[in-house]
C-alpha positions as CSV (number, residue, x, y, z in Angstrom):
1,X,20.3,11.5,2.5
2,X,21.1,7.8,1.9
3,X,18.7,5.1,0.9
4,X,18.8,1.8,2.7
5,X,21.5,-0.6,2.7
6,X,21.2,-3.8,0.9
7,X,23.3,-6.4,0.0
8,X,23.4,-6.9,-3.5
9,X,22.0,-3.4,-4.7
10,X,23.7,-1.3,-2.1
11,X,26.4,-3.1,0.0
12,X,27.8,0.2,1.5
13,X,24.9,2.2,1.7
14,X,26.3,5.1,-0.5
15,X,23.6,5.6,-2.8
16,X,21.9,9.1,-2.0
17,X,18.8,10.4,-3.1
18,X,18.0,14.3,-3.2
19,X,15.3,15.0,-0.7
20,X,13.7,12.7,2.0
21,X,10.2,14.1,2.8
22,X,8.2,12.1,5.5
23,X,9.2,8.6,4.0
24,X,9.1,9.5,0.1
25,X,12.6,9.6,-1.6
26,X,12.7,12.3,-4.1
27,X,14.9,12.3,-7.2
28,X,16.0,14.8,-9.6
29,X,16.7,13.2,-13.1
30,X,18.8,16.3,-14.4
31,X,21.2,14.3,-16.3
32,X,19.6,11.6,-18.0
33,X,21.5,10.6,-21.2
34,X,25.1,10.0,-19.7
35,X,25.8,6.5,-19.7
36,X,27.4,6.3,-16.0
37,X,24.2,8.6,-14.9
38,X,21.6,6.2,-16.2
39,X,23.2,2.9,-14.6
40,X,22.9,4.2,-11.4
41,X,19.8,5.8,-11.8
42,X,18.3,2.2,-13.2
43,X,20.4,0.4,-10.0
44,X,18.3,3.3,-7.5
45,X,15.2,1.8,-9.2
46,X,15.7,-1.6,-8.6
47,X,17.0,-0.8,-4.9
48,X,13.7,1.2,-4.8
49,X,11.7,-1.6,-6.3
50,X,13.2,-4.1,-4.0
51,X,12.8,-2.1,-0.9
52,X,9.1,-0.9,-1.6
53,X,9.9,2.4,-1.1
54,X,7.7,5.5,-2.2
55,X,9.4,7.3,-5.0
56,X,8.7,10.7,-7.0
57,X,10.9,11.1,-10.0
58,X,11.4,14.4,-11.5
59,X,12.9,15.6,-14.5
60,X,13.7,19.0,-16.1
61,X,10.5,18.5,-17.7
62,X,8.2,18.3,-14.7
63,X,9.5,21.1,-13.1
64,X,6.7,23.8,-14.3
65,X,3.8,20.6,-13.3
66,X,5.6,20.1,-9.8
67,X,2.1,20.6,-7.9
68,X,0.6,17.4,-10.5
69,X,4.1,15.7,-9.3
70,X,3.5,15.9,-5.3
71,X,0.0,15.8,-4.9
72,X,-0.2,12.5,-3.6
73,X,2.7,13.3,-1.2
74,X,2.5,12.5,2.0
75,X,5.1,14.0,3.9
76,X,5.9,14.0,8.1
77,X,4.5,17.3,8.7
């Protein structure tokens, strides 16, 4: 699933996110710590930012609190 095109933060439209539910992009941080990892990671925050998207961010550390994590989730179904 591919977030929005835009012209300075994501000219081609080939940044991806990991699950699209309803209109919240969901993120998995799995690999935080490698340099290439974390720029696009901070670029996917500012497209987010810019574009006013809703946005969950998980990490390896979340995954036993997932219900805390998506109870404000509104999803299409």
């Amino acid at each position: 699933i591919r977030y929005p095109k835009d012209p300075v933060l994501n000219p081609g439209g080939l940044l991806r996110t990991d699950w699209l539910v309803g209109n919240t992009y969901i993120e998995f941080i799995g690999m935080k710590g490698i340099r290439d990892y974390d720029k696009k990671i901070l670029l996917k925050h500012d497209l987010i930012k810019s574009k006013k998207l809703n946005f969950i961010e998980i990490e390896p550390k979340d995954l036993l609190s997932l219900g805390e994590k998506f109870k404000n989730l509104k999803s299409a179904f």
